[in-house]
C-alpha positions in Angstrom: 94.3 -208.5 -65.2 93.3 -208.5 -69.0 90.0 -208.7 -70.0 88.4 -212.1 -70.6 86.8 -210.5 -73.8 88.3 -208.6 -76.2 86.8 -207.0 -79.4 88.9 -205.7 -82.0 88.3 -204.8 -86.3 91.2 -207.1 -86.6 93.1 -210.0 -84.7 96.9 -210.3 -86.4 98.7 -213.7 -84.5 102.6 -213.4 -85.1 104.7 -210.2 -85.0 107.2 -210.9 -87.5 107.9 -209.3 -90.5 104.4 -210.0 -91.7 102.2 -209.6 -89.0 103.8 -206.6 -88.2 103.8 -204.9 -91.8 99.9 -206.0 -92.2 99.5 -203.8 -88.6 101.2 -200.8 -89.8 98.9 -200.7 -93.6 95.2 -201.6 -91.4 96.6 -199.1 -88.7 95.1 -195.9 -90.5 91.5 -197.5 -91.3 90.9 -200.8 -88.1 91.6 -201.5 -84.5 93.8 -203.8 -84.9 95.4 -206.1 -81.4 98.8 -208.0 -82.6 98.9 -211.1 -80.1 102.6 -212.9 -79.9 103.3 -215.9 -77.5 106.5 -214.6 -76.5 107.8 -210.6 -77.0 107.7 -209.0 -79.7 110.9 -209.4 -81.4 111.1 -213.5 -80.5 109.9 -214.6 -84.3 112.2 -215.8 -87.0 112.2 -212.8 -89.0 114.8 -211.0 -86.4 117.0 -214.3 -87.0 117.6 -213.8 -91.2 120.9 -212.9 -91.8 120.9 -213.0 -95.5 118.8 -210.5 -96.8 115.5 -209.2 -99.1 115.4 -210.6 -102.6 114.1 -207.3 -104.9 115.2 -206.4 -108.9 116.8 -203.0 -107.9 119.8 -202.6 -110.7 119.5 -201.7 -114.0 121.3 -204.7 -115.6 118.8 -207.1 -113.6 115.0 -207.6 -114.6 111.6 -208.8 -113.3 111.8 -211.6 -115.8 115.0 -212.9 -114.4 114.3 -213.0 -110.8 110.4 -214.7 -111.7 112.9 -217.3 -113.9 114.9 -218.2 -111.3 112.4 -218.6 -109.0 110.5 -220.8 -110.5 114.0 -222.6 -111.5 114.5 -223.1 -107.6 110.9 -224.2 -107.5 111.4 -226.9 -109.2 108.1 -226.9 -111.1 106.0 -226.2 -108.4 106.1 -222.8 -108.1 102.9 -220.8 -109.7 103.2 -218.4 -112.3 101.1 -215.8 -111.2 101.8 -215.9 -107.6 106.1 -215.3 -108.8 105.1 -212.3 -110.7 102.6 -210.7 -108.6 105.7 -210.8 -105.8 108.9 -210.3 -107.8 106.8 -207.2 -109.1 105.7 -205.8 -106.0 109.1 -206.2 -104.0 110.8 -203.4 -105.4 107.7 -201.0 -103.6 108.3 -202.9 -100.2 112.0 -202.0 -99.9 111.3 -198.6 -101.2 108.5 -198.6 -98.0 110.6 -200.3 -95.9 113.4 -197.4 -96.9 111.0 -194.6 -95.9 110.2 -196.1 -92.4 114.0 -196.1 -91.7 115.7 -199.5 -92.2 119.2 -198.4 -92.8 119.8 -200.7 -95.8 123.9 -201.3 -96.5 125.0 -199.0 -99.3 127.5 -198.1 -101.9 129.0 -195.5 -103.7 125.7 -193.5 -103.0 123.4 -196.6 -103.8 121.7 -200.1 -102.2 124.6 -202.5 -101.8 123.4 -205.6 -103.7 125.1 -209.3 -102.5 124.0 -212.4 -104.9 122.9 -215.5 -103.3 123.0 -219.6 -104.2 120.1 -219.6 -107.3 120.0 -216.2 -108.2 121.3 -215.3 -111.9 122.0 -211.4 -110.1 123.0 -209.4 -107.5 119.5 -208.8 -106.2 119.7 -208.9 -102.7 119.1 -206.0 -100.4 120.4 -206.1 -97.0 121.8 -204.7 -94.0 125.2 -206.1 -93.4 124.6 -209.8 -92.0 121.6 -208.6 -90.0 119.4 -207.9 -92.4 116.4 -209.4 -90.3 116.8 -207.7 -86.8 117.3 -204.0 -88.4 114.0 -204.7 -90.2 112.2 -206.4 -87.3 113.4 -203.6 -84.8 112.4 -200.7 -87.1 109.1 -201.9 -87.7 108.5 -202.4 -83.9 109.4 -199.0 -83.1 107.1 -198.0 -85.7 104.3 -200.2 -84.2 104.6 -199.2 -80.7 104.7 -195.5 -82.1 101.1 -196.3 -84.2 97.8 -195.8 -82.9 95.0 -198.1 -83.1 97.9 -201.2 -82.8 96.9 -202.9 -79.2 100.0 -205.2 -78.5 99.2 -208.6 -76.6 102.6 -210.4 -75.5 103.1 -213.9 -74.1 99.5 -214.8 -75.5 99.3 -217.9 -77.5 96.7 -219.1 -79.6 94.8 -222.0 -78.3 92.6 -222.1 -81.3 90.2 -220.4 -84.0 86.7 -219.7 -83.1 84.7 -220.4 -86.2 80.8 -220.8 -87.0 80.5 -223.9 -88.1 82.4 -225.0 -84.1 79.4 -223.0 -82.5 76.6 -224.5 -85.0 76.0 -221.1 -86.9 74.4 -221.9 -89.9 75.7 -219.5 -92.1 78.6 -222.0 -94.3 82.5 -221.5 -91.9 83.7 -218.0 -91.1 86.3 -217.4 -88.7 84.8 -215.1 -85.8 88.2 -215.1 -83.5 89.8 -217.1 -81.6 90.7 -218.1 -77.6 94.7 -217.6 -76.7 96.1 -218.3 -73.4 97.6 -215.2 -71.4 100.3 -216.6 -69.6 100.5 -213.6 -67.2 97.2 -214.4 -65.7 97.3 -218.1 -67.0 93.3 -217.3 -68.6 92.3 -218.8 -71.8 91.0 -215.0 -73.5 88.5 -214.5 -75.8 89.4 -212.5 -79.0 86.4 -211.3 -81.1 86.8 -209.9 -84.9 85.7 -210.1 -88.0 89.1 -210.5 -89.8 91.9 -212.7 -88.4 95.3 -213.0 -89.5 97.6 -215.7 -89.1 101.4 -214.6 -89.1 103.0 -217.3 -87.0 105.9 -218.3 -89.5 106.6 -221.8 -89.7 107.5 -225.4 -88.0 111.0 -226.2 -87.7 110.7 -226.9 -84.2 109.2 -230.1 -85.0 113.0 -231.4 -86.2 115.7 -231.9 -83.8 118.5 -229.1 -85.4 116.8 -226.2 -87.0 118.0 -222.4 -87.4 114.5 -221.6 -85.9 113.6 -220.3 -82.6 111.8 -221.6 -80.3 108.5 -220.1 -81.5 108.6 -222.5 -84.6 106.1 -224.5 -84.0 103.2 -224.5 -86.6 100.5 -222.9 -84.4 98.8 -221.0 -87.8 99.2 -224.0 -89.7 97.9 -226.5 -87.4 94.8 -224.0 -86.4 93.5 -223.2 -89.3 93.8 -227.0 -90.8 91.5 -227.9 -87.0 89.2 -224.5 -88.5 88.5 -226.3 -92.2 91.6 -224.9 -94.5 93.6 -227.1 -96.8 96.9 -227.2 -96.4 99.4 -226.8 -99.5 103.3 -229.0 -99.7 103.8 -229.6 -96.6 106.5 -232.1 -98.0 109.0 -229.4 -98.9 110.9 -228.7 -95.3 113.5 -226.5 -96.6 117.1 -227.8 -94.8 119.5 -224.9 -94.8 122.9 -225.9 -95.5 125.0 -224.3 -93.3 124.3 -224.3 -89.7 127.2 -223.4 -86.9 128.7 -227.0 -85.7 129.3 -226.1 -82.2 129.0 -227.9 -79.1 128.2 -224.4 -77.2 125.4 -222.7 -79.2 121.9 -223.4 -80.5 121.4 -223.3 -84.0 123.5 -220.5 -85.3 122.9 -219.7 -89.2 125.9 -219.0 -91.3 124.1 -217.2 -94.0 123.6 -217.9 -97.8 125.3 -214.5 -98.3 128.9 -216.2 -97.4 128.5 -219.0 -100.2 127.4 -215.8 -102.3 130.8 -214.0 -102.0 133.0 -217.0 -102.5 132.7 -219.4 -99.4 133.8 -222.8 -100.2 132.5 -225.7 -98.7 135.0 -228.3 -97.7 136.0 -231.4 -96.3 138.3 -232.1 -93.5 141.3 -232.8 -95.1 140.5 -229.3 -97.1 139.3 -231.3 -100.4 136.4 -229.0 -102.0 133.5 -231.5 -102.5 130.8 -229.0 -104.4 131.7 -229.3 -107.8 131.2 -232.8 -107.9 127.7 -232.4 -107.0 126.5 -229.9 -109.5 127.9 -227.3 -112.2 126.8 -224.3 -109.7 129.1 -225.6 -107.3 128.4 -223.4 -103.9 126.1 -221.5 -105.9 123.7 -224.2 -106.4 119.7 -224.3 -104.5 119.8 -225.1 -100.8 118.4 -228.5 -101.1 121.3 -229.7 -103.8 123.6 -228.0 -101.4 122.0 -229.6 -98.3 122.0 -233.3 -99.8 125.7 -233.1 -100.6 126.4 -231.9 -97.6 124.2 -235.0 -95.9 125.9 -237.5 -98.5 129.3 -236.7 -97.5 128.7 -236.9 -93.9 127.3 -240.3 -94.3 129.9 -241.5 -96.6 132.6 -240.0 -94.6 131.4 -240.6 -91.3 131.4 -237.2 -90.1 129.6 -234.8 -87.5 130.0 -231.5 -89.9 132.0 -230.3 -93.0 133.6 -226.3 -93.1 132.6 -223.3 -95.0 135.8 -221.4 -96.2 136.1 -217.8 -96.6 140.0 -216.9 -95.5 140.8 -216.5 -98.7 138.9 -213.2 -99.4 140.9 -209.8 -97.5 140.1 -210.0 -94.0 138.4 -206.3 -94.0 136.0 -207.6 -96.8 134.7 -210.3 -94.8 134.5 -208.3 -91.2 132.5 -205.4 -93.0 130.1 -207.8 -95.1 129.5 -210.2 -91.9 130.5 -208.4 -88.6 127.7 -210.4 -86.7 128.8 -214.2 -88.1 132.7 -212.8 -87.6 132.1 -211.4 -84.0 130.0 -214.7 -83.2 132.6 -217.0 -84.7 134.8 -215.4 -82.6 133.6 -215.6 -79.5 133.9 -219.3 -80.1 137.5 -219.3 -80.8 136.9 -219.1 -84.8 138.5 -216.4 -86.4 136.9 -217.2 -90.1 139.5 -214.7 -91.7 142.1 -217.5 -91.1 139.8 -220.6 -90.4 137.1 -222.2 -92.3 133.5 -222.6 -90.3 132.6 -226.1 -89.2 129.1 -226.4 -90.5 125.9 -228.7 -90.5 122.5 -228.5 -92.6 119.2 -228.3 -90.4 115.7 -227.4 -90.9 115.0 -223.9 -91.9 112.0 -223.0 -93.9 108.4 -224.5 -94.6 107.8 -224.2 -98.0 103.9 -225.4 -97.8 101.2 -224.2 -95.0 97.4 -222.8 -95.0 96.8 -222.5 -99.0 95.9 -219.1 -99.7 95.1 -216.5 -102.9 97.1 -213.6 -104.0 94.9 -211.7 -101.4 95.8 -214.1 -98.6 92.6 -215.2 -98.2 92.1 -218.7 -96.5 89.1 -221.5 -97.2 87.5 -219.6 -94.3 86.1 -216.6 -94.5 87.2 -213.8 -92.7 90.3 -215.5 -92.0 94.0 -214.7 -94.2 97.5 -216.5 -93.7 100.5 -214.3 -94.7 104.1 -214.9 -94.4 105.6 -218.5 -94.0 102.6 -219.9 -92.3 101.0 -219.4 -96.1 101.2 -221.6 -98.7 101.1 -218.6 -101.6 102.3 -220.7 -104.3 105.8 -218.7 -104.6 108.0 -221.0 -103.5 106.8 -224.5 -105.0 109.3 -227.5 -104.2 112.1 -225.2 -103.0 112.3 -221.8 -101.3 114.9 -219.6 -103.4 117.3 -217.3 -100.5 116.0 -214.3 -99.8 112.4 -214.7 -101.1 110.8 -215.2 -98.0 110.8 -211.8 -96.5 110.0 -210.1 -99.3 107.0 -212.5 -100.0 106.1 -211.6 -96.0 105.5 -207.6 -96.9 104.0 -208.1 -100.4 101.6 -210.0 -99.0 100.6 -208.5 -96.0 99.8 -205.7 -98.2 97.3 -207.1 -100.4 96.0 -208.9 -97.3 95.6 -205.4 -95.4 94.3 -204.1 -98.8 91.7 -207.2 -98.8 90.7 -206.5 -95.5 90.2 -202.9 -96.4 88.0 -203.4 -99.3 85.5 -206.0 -98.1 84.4 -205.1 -94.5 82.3 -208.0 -92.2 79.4 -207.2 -90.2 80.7 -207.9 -86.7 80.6 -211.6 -85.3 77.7 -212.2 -82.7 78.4 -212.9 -78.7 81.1 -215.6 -78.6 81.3 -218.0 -75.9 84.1 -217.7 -72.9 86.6 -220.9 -72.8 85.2 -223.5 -71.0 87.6 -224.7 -68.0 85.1 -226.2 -65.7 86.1 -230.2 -66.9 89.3 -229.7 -66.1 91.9 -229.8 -63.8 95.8 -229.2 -63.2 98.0 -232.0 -65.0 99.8 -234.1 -62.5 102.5 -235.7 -64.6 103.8 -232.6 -67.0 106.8 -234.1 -67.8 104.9 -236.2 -70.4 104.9 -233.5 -72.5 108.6 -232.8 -72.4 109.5 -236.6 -72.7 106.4 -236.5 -76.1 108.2 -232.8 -77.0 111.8 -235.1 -77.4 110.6 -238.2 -79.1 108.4 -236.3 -81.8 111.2 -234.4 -83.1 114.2 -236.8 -83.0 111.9 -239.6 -84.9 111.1 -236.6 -87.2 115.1 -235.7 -87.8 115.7 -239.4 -88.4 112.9 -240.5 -90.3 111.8 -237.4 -92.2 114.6 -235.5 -92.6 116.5 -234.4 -96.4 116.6 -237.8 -97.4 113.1 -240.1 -96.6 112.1 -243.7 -97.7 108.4 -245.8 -97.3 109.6 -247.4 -94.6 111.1 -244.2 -92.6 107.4 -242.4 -92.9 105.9 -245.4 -92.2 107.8 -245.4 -88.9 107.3 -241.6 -88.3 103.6 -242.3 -89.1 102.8 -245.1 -86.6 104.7 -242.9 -83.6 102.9 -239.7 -84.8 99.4 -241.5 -84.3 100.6 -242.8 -80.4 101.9 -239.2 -79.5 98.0 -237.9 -80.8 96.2 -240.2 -78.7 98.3 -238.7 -75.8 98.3 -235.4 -76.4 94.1 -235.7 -76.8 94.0 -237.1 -73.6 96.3 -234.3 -71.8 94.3 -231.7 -73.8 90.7 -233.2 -73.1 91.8 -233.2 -69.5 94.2 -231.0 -67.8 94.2 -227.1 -68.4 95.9 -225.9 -71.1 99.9 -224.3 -71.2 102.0 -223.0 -73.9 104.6 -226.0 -74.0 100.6 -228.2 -74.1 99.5 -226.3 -76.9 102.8 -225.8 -79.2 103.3 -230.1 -78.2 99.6 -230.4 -79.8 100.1 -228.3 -83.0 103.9 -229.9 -83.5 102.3 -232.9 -83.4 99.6 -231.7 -86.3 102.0 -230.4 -88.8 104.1 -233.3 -88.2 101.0 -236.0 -89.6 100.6 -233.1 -92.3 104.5 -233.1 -93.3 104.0 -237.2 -93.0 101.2 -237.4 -95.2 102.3 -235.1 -97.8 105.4 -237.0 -98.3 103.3 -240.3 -98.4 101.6 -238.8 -101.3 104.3 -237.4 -103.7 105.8 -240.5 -105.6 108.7 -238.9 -106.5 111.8 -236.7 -105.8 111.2 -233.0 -106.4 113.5 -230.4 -104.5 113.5 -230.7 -101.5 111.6 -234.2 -101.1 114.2 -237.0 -101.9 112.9 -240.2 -101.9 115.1 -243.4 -102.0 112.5 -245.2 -103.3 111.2 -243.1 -106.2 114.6 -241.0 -107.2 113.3 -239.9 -110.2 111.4 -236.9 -111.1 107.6 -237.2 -112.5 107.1 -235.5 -115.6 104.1 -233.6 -114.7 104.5 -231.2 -111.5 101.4 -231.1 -109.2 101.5 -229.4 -105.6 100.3 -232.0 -102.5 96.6 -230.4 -101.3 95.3 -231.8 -98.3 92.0 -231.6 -97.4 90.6 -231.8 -93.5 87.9 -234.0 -92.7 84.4 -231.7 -92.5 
């Protein structure tokens, strides 16, 4: 049975690319425990396909990848914060390179594929898995690293900060409490750094490309701890998910688009060019509105990606896994187009953080897609987001490194004894269902007043609830991801509420135009 106290130098929530990457730089200098609510590789980082978004060519520059960056961004996205990571990512691949990941090459050299918004081919990957080689290479390397304790199937219940235990000494994060579902204890974590790597919050719509693990836990906890949140109104909806009636959110990646996939309508009519000059090539939100504007004016449940026309050998050795999936289903995509569908894919805002990923609260960082960095602005360009994952875990672990905390005092065990077991659990499921499919509907690529009005008045009934459950009964994991869904779904909400406008990926029917001064949606939690 674990411990119900733990002390460690540093607490890391989320093993994906960035939780993990931070781990391996504090390895050599702090204790460091890594707690994930489900195994290890679970997170969204094993799921991207595409690949890792770096200047490595000659004929490409810094300058161009920072330019269309902030082209994708829409405005939004911060100067500083695009150059500090389009000028660090060539050194993460090269680290990345040393720990193993065996990175597609050719003739000798990186292969580079060019994805939708990128003036180059920039984008370093491993075939059509680029994702899961990383994430497994990085666990070996973890479970092979002393002074890495690994916690699976915890979840974090919430952050344990000073200003919650009446310390007078302003808000710094001390640790938190997570639920080990082996022994179903609520565990007490002690540290004097915390990181939060729990990627992002697509559970919280009805189709997304993400797993199950989506669900905002970083970015609902540290908004309860005192942290602003950053654009939460820009849910990035990839464009191409698999249509299929027997799998669950299967991503046909960027990379397809990238080397010549055509998107199409039924009767084989190419509908792209009508949209914009870029065609397939265009950002994923102009790609993701046509897409949604042609179902709707056409009545249909999906459109088709087209990539027969390139040699069949071409496109089983640049996407074995989609080809072998596809197949599986009866789809051989060197003869048949894909039958595709957008859904939610990236969260663009979260816990607003500096280019050290320092938080509002001290002692605590947010790295990875639970951070609001200001790289990505009002629309994630492909590829960015792993690279953005590594450069900042770095600077984090480097953080970290430089500034040492004294060590937080006694902290208090979770307090069960109010409590009881609930007697009607499938209130949760029935609140799980409901949340998400008023979300899909009402805040989805395309949102008016009225929708978020709706989606506001339900989200407030659902909080009431979910209070009452969590005041009440003892916690569980599907309990606490219901209560921090619930969170970043008000934060998403009230975000959109504010902007009075349409900027990349927020469309609003009734303010279609574009304001001429570009100003990122801070929220600020009540002290």
């Amino acid at each position: 049975m674990t411990s119900a106290f733990q002390d460690f130098d540093v607490l890391i929530v989320g093993s994906g690319l960035a939780g993990l990457s931070a781990a391996l730089h504090l390895a050599p200098t702090h204790r460091v425990a890594i707690l994930t609510k489900r195994a290890m590789s679970d997170g969204a980082s094993g799921w991207a396909q595409g690949g890792i978004a770096a200047v490595m060519a000659e004929d490409d520059s810094f300058q161009s990848h920072v330019d269309d960056t902030l082209v994708a961004g829409a405005g939004l996205s911060q100067l500083d914060a695009t150059r500090f990571v389009v000028e660090h990512a060539p050194e993460s691949i090269e680290w990345l390179r040393r720990l193993g990941v065996p990175f597609s090459q050719e003739a000798g050299h990186l292969h580079l594929t060019r994805e939708g918004g990128h003036s180059a081919r920039r984008i370093v990957h491993v075939t059509d898995a680029t994702g899961a080689a990383v994430q497994h290479t990085l666990i070996d390397a973890v479970r092979r690293t002393p002074n890495i304790t690994l916690f699976e199937q915890h979840t974090l219940v919430d952050l344990i900060t000073s200003r919650k235990l009446g310390l007078a000494d302003g808000n710094t994060c001390l640790g938190l409490y997570a639920l080990d579902e082996a022994t179903d204890d609520v565990v007490t974590f002690r540290a004097p750094h915390t990181i939060l790597a729990t990627g992002g919050a697509g559970k919280v719509y009805l189709y997304t490309t993400n797993p199950d693990t989506a669900t905002g836990d970083g970015i609902a906890a540290a908004w309860r701890a005192g942290c602003r949140v950053t654009n939460m109104e820009f849910i990035q909806f990839h464009p191409t998910c698999l249509y299929h009636p027997h799998v669950k959110s299967f991503l046909i990646t960027e990379a397809v688009r990238g080397e010549g996939g055509r998107l199409l309508l039924p009767d084989g009519t190419r509908f792209m060019p009508n949209h914009d000059p870029r065609a397939e090539l265009a950002p994923r939100d102009v790609v993701a509105r046509a897409i949604d504007f042609e179902m709707k004016k056409h009545g249909l449940d999906c459109v088709y990606l087209d990539i027969s026309h390139q040699p069949a050998e071409f496109i089983r050795e640049h996407f074995p896994n989609i080809h072998a999936r596809c197949l599986e289903l009866g789809i051989d995509i060197t003869r048949q187009p894909i039958p595709v569908v957008p859904a939610a894919h990236y969260t663009c805002g979260g816990v607003h953080t500096d280019l050290a990923g320092r938080t509002d609260l001290s002692g605590l960082h947010a790295i990875g897609e639970t951070a609001y960095t200001g790289l990505h602005g009002a629309n994630r360009l492909a590829s960015n987001s792993l690279v953005e994952c590594m450069v900042f875990a770095r600077s984090a672990s480097q953080d970290i490194q430089a500034d040492p905390l004294p060590k937080p005092p006694a902290l208090p065990a979770w307090d069960e004894s109010r409590v009881t077991d609930a007697d009607e659990a499938v209130v949760i499921s029935h609140n799980w269902d409901e949340l998400r499919r008023f979300m899909w509907d009402y805040v989805g690529i395309v949102r008016t007043n009225k929708r978020l009005e709706r989606a506001s008045h339900r989200i407030k009934l659902l909080q009431e609830e979910i209070h009452e459950f969590y005041a009440h009964f003892h916690v569980t994991r599907d309990l606490l991801e219901l209560r921090n869904l619930v969170t970043v779904a008000e934060l998403i909400v009230k975000s959109a509420q504010a902007r009075h406008e349409s900027r990349g990926l927020h469309f609003s029917r009734d303010y279609p135009q574009m304001a001429d001064v570009a100003l990122p949606t801070v929220l600020s939690p009540s002290p």
